[in-house]
C-alpha atoms as an extended CHARMM CRD file, in Angstrom:
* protein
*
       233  EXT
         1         1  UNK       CA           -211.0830000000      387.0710000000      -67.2110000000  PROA      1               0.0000000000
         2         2  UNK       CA           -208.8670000000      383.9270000000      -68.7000000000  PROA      2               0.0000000000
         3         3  UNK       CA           -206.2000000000      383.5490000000      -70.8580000000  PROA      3               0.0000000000
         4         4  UNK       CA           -206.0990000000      380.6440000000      -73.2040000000  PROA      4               0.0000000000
         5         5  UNK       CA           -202.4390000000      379.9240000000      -74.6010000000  PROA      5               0.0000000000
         6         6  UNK       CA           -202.5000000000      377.8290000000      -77.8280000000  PROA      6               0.0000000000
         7         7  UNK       CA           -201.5590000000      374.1340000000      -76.6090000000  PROA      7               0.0000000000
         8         8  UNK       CA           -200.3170000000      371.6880000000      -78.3730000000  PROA      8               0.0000000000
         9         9  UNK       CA           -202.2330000000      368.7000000000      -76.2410000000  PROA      9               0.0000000000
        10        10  UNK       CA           -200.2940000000      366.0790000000      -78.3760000000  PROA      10              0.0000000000
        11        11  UNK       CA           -196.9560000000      366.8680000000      -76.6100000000  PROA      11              0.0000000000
        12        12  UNK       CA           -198.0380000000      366.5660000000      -73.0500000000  PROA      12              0.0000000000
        13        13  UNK       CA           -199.6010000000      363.0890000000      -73.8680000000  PROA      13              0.0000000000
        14        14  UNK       CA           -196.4780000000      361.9290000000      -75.3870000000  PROA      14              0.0000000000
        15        15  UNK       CA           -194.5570000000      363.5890000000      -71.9580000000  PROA      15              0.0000000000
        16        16  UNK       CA           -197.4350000000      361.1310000000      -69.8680000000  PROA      16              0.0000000000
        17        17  UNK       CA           -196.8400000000      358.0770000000      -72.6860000000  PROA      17              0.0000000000
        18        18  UNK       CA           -200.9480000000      357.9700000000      -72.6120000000  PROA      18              0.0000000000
        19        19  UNK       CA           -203.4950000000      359.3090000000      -75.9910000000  PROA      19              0.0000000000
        20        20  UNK       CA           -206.4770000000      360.2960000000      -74.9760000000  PROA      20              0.0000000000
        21        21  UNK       CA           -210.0600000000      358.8770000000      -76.0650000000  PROA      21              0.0000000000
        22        22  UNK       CA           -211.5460000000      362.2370000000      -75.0540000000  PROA      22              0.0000000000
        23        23  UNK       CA           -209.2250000000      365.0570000000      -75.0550000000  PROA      23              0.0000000000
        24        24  UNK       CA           -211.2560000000      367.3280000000      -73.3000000000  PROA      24              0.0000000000
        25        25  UNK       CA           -210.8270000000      365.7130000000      -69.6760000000  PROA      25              0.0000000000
        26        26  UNK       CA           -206.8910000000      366.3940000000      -70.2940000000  PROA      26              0.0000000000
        27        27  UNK       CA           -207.8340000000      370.0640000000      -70.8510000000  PROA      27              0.0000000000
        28        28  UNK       CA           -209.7930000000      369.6890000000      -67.7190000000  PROA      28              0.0000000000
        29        29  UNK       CA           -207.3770000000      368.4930000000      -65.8340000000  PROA      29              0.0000000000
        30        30  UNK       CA           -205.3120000000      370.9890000000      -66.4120000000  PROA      30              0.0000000000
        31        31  UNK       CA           -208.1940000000      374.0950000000      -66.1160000000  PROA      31              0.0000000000
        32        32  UNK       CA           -207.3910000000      376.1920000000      -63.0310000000  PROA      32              0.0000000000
        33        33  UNK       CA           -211.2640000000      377.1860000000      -61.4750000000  PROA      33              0.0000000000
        34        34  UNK       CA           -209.6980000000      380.8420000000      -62.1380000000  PROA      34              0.0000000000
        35        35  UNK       CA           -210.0950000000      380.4820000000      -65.8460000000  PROA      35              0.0000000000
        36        36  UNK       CA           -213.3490000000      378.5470000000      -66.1260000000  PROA      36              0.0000000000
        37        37  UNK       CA           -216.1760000000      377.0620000000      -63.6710000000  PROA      37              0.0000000000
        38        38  UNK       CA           -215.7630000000      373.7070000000      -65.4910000000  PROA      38              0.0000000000
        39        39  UNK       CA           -212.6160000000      373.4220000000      -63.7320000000  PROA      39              0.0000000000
        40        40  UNK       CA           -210.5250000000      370.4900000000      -62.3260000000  PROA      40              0.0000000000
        41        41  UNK       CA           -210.7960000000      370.1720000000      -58.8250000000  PROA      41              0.0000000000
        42        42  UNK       CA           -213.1630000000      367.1840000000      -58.4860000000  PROA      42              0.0000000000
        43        43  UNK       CA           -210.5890000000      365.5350000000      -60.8260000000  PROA      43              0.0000000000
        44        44  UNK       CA           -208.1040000000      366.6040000000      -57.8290000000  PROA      44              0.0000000000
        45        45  UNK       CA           -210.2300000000      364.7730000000      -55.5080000000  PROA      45              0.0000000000
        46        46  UNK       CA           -210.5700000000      361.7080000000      -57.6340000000  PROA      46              0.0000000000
        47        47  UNK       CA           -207.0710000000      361.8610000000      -58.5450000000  PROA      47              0.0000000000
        48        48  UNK       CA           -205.6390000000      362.3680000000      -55.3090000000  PROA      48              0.0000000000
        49        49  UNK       CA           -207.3600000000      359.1050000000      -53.9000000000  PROA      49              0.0000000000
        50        50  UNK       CA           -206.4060000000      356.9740000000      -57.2040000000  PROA      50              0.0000000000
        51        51  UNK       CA           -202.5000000000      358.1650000000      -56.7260000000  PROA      51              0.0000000000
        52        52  UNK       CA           -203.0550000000      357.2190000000      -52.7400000000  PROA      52              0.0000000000
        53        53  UNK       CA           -203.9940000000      353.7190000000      -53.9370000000  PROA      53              0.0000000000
        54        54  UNK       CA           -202.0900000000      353.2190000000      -56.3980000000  PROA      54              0.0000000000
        55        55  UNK       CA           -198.8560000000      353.8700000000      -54.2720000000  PROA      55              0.0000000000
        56        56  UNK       CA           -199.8060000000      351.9430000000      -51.3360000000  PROA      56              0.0000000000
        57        57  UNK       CA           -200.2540000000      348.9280000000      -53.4000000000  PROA      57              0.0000000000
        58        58  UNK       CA           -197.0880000000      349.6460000000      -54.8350000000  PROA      58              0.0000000000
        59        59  UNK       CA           -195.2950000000      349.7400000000      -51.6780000000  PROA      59              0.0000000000
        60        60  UNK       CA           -196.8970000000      346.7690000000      -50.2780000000  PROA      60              0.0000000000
        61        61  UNK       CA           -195.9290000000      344.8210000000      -53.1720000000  PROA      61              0.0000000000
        62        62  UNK       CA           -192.0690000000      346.1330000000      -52.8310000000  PROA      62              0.0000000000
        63        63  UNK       CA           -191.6100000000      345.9640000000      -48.7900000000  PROA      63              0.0000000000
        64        64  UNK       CA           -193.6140000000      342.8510000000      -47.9050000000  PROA      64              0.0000000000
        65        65  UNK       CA           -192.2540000000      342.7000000000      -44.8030000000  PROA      65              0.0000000000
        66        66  UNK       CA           -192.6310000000      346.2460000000      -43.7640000000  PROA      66              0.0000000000
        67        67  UNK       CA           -194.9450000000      346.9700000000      -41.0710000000  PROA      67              0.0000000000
        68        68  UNK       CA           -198.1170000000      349.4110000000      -41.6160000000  PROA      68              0.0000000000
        69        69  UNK       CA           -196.5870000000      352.8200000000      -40.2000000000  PROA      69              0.0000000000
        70        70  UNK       CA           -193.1800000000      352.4740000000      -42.6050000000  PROA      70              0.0000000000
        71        71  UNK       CA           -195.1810000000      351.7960000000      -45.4670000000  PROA      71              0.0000000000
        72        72  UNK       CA           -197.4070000000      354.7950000000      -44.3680000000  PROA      72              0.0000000000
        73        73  UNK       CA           -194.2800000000      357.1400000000      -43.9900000000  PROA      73              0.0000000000
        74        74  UNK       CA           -192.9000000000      355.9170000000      -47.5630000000  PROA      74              0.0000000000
        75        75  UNK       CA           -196.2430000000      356.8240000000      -49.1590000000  PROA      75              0.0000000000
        76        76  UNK       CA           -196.0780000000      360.0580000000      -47.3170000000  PROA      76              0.0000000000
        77        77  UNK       CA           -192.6690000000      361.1340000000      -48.7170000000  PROA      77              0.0000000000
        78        78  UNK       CA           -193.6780000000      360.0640000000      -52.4880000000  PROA      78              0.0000000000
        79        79  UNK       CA           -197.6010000000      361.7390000000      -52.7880000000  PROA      79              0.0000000000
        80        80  UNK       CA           -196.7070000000      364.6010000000      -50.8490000000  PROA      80              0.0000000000
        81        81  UNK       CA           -196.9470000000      368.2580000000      -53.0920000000  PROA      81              0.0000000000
        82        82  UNK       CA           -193.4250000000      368.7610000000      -53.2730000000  PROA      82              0.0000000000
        83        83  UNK       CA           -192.6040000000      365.3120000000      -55.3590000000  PROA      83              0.0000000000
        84        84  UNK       CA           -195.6180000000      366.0130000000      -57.0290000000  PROA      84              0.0000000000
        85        85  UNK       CA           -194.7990000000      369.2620000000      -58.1310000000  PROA      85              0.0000000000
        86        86  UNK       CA           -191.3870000000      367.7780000000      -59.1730000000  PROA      86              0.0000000000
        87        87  UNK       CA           -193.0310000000      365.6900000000      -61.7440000000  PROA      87              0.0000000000
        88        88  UNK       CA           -194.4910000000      368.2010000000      -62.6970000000  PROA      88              0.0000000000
        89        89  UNK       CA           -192.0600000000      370.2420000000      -63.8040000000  PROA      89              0.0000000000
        90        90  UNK       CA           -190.7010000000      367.5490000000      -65.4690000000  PROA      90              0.0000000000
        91        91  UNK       CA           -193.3490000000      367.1590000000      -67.5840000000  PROA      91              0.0000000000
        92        92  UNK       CA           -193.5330000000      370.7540000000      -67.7420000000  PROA      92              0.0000000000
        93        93  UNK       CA           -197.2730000000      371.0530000000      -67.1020000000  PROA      93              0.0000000000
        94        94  UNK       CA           -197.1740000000      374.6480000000      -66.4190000000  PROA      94              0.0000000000
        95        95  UNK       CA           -196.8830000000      375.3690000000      -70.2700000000  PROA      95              0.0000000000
        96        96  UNK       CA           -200.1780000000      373.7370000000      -70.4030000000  PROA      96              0.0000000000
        97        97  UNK       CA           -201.9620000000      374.8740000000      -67.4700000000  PROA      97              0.0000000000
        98        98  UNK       CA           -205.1060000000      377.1050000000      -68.2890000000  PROA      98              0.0000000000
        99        99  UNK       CA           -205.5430000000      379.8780000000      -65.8610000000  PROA      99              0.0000000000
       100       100  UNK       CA           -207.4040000000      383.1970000000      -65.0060000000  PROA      100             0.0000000000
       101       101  UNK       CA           -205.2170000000      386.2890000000      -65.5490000000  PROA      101             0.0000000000
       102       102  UNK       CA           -204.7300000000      387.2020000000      -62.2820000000  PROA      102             0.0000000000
       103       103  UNK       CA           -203.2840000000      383.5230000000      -61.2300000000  PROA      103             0.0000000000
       104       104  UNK       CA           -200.9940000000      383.7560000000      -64.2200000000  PROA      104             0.0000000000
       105       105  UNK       CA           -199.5810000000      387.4690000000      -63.0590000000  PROA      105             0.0000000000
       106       106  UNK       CA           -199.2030000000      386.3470000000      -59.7610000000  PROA      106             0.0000000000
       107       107  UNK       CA           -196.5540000000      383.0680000000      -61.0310000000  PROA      107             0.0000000000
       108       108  UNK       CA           -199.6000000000      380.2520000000      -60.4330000000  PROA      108             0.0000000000
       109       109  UNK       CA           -198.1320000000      378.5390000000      -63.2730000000  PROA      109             0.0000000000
       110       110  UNK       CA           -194.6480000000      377.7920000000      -60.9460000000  PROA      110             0.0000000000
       111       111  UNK       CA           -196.4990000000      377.8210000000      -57.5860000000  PROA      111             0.0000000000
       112       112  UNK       CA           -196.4660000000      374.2240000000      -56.3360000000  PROA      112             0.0000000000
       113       113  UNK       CA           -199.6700000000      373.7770000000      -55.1460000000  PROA      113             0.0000000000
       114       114  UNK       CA           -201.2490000000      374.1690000000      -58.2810000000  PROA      114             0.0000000000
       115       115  UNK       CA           -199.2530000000      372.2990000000      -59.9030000000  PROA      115             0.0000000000
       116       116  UNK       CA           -199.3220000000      369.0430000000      -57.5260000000  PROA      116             0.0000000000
       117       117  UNK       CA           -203.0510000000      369.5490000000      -58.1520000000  PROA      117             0.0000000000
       118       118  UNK       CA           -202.7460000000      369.0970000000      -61.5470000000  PROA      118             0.0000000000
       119       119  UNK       CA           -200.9340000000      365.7150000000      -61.2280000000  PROA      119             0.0000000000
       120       120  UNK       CA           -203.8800000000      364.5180000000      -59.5550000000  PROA      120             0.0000000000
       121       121  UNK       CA           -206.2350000000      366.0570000000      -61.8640000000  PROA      121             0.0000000000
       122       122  UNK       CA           -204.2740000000      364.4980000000      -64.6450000000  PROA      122             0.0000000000
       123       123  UNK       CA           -204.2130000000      360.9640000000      -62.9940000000  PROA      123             0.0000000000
       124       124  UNK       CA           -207.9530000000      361.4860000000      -62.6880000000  PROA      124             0.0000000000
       125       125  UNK       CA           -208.4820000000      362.1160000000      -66.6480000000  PROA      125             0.0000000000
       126       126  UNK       CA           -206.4090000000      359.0800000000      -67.7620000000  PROA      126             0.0000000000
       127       127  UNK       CA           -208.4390000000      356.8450000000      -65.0660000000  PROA      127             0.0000000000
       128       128  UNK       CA           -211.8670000000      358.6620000000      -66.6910000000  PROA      128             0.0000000000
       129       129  UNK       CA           -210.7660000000      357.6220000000      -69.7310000000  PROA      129             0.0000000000
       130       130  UNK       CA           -209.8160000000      354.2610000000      -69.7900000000  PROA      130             0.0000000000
       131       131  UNK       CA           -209.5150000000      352.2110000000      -66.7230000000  PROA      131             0.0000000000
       132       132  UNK       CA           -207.6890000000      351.5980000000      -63.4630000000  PROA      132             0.0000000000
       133       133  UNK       CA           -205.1530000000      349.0900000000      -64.6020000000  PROA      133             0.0000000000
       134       134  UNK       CA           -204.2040000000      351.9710000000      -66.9460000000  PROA      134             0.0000000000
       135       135  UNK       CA           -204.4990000000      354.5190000000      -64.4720000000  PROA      135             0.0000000000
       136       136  UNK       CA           -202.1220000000      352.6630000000      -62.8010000000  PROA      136             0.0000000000
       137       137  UNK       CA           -199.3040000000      351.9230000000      -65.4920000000  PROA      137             0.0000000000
       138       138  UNK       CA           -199.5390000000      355.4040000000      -66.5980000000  PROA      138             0.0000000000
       139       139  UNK       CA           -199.3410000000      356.5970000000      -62.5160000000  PROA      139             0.0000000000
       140       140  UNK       CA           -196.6430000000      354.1060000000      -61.6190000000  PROA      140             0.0000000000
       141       141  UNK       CA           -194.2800000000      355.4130000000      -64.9380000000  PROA      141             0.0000000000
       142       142  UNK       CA           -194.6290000000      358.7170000000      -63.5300000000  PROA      142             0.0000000000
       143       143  UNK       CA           -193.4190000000      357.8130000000      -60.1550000000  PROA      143             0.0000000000
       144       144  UNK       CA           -190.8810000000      355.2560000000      -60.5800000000  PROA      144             0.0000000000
       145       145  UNK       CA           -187.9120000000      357.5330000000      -60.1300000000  PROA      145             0.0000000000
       146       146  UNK       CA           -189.5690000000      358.7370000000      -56.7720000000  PROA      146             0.0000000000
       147       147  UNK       CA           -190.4580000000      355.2670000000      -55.8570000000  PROA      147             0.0000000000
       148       148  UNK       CA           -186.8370000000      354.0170000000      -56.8400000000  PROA      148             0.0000000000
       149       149  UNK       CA           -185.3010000000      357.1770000000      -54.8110000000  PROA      149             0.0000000000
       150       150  UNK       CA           -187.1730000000      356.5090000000      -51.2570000000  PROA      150             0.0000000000
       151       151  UNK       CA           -184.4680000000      356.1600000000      -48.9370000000  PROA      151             0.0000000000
       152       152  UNK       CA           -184.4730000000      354.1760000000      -46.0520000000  PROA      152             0.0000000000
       153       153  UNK       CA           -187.5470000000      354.1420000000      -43.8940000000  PROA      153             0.0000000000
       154       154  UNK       CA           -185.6510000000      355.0930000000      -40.7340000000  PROA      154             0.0000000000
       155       155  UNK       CA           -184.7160000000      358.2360000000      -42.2600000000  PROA      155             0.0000000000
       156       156  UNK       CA           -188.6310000000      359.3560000000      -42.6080000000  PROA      156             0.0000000000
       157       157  UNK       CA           -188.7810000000      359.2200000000      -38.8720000000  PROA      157             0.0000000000
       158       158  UNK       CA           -188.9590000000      361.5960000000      -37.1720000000  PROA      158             0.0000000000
       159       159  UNK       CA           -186.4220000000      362.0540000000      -34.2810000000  PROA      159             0.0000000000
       160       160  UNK       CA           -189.1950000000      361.9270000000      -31.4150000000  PROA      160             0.0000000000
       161       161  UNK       CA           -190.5700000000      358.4220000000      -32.7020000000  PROA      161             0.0000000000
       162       162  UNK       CA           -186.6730000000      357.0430000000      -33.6720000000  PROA      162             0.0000000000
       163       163  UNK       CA           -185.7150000000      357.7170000000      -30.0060000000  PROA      163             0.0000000000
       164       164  UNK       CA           -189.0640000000      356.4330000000      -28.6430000000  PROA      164             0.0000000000
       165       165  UNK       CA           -188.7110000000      353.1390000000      -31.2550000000  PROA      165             0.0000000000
       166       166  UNK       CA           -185.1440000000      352.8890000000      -30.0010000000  PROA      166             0.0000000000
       167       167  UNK       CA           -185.5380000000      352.6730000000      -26.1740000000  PROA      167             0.0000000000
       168       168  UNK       CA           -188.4700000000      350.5180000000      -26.5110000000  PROA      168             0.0000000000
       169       169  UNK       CA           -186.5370000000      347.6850000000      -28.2500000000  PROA      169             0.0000000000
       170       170  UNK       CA           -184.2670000000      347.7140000000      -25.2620000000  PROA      170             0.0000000000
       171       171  UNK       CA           -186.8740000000      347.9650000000      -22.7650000000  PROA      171             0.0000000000
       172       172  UNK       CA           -185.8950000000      351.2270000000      -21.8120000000  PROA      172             0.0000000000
       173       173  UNK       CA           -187.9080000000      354.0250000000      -20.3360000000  PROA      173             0.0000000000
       174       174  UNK       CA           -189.1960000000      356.9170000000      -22.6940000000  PROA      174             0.0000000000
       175       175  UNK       CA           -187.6090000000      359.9620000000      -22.0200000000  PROA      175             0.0000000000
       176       176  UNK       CA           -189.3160000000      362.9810000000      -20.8610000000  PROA      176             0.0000000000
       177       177  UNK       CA           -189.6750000000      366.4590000000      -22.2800000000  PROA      177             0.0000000000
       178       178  UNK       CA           -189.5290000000      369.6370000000      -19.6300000000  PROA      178             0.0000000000
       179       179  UNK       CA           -190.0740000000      373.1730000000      -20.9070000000  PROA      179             0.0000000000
       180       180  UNK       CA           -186.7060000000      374.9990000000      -20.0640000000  PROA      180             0.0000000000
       181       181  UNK       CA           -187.3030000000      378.6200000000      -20.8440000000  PROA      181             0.0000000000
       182       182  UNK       CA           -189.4390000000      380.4710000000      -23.3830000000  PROA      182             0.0000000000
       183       183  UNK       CA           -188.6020000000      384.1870000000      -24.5120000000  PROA      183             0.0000000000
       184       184  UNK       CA           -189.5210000000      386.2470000000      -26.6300000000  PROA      184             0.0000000000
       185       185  UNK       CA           -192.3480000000      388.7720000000      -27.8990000000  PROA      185             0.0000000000
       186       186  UNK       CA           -195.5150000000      386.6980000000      -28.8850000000  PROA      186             0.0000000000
       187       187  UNK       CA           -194.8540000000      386.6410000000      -32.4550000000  PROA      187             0.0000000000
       188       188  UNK       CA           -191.3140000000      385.5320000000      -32.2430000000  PROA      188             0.0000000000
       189       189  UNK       CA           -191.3290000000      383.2500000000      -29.2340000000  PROA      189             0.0000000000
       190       190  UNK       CA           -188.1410000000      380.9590000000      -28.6940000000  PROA      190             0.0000000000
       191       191  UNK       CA           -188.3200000000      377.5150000000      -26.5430000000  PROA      191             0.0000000000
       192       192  UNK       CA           -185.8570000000      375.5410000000      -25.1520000000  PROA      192             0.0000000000
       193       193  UNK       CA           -186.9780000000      372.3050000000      -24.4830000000  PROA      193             0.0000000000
       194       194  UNK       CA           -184.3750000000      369.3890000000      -22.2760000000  PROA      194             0.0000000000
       195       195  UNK       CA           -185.0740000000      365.8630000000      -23.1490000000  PROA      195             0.0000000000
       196       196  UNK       CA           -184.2690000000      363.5110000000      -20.2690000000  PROA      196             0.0000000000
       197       197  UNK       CA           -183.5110000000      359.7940000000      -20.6170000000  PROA      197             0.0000000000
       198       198  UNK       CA           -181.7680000000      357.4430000000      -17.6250000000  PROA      198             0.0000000000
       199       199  UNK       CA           -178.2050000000      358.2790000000      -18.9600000000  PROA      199             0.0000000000
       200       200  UNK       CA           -178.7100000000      361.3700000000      -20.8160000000  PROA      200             0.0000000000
       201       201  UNK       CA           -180.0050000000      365.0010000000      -20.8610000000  PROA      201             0.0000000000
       202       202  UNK       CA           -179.9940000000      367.2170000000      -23.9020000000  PROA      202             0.0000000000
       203       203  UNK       CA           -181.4240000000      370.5500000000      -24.5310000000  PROA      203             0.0000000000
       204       204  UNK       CA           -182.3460000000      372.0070000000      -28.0020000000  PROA      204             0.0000000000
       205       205  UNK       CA           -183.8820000000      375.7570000000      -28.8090000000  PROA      205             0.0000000000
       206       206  UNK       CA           -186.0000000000      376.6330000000      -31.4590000000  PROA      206             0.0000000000
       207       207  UNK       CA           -189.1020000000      378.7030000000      -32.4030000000  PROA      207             0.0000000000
       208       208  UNK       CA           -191.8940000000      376.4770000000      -31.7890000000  PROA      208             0.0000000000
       209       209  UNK       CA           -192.1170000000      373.7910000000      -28.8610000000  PROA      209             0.0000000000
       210       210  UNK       CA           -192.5360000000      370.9270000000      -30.7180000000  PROA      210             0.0000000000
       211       211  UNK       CA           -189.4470000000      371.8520000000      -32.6920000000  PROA      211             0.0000000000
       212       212  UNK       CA           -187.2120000000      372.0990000000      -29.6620000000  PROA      212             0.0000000000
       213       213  UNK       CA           -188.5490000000      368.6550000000      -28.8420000000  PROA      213             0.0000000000
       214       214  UNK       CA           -187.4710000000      366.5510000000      -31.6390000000  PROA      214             0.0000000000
       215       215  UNK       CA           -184.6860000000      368.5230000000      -32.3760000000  PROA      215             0.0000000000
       216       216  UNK       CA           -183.7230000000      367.6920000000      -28.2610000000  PROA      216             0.0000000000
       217       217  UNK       CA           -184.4060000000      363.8440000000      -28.7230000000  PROA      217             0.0000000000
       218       218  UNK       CA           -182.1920000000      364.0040000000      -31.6400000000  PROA      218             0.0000000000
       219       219  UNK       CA           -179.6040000000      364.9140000000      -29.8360000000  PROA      219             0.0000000000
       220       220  UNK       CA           -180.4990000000      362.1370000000      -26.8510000000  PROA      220             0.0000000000
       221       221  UNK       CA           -180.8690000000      359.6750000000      -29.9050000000  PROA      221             0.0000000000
       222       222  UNK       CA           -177.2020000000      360.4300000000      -31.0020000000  PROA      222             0.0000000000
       223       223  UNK       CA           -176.1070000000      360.2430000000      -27.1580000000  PROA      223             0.0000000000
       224       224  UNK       CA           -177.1520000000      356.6660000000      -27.0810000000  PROA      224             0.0000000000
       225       225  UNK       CA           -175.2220000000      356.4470000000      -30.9720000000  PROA      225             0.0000000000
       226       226  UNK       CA           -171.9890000000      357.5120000000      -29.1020000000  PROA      226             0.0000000000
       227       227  UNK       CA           -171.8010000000      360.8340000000      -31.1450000000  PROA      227             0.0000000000
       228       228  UNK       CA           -172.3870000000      363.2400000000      -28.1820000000  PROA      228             0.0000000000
       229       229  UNK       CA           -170.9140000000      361.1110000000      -25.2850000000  PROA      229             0.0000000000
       230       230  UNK       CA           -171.2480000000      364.3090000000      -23.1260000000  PROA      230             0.0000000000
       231       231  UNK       CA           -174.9170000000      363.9650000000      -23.2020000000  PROA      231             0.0000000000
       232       232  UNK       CA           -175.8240000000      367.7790000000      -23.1200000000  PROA      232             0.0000000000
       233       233  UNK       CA           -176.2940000000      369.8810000000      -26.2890000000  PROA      233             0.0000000000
């Protein structure tokens, strides 16, 4: 069973600065397959890889000198379902979304997935309806604020592959990772991991190995920074 709010399309294309040809790929875009079996999730698909190149050729355009994992890691932080759910909000697709009743009991029109899909879907319908150059105007307008927000590449590291970049551009060795203790019933296990470098040795706790590690190596990373001179944590 659906549920078909009265939409004023008009609006939302004046939110996306785009006027559609053919209205009825925006309503696609923004059908959940709850409410109808023409629904929008090969526009996700489509969508998903226009936004991918879109933003890398943005990126590559605005950090020419960046090598090929940074620019990966800034792409990462902009398409991921959390920004894209930010937008959005802000152009307060859930208003719009069409969806079976049980999605829209159970919140789908604030869950994030959904709406991140929709971004793509809606990216999708504007290429399907015009072109890719406007594809792309209409995609980069959307994400300029994320685009203008990324901050700086070395913060999208994460702490294992800072350290590792670190004490390879000093020709130093890599530091090694020893299991220290794990406790705990099965489905609340807790693992400290030490993190071992020439001149330092941390140790870090946490509920899943591979989050003792990097939170362990950065602590060794802010050893080598001067901020834990004691070199244990």
């Amino acid at each position: 069973m659906s549920h078909a709010p009265k939409i004023n399309w008009q609006l939302l294309e004046h939110a996306l600065g785009y006027s559609f040809q053919n209205p009825e790929l925006l309503q696609r875009a923004l059908t959940h397959r709850s409410f109808s079996a023409d629904h929008n999730e090969r526009f996700e698909y489509l969508g998903d890889a226009l936004l991918e190149t879109v933003i890398s050729v943005a990126l590559y355009r605005r950090y020419p000198e960046s090598p090929e994992g940074d620019l990966t890691r800034l792409r990462a932080a902009i398409v991921k379902s959390s920004s894209l759910a930010v937008i959005a909000k802000q152009l307060d697709l859930g208003r719009y979304l069409r969806l079976g009743s049980g999605e829209l009991k159970s919140g789908g029109k604030r869950r994030e997935s959904i709406l991140a899909d929709a971004v793509e879907a809606i990216i999708a319908a504007v290429y399907l309806d015009s072109d890719f150059y406007r594809c792309e105007q209409i995609t980069l307008a959307l994400f300029a604020p994320a685009i203008a927000a990324l901050p700086d590449v070395e913060a999208l590291k994460d702490p294992k592959t800072r350290l590792q970049e670190y004490l390879q551009s000093r020709d130093l060795p890599l530091p090694v990772y020893e299991l220290v203790e794990e406790k705990g019933p099965e489905h609340a296990k807790i693992f400290t991991i030490s993190a071992k470098s020439e001149r330092f040795c941390t140790t870090a706790t946490a509920s899943s190995r591979k989050k003792a590690e990097q939170a362990a190596a950065e602590l060794l990373f802010s050893c080598y920074h001067g901020k834990n001179q004691g070199g244990k944590a």
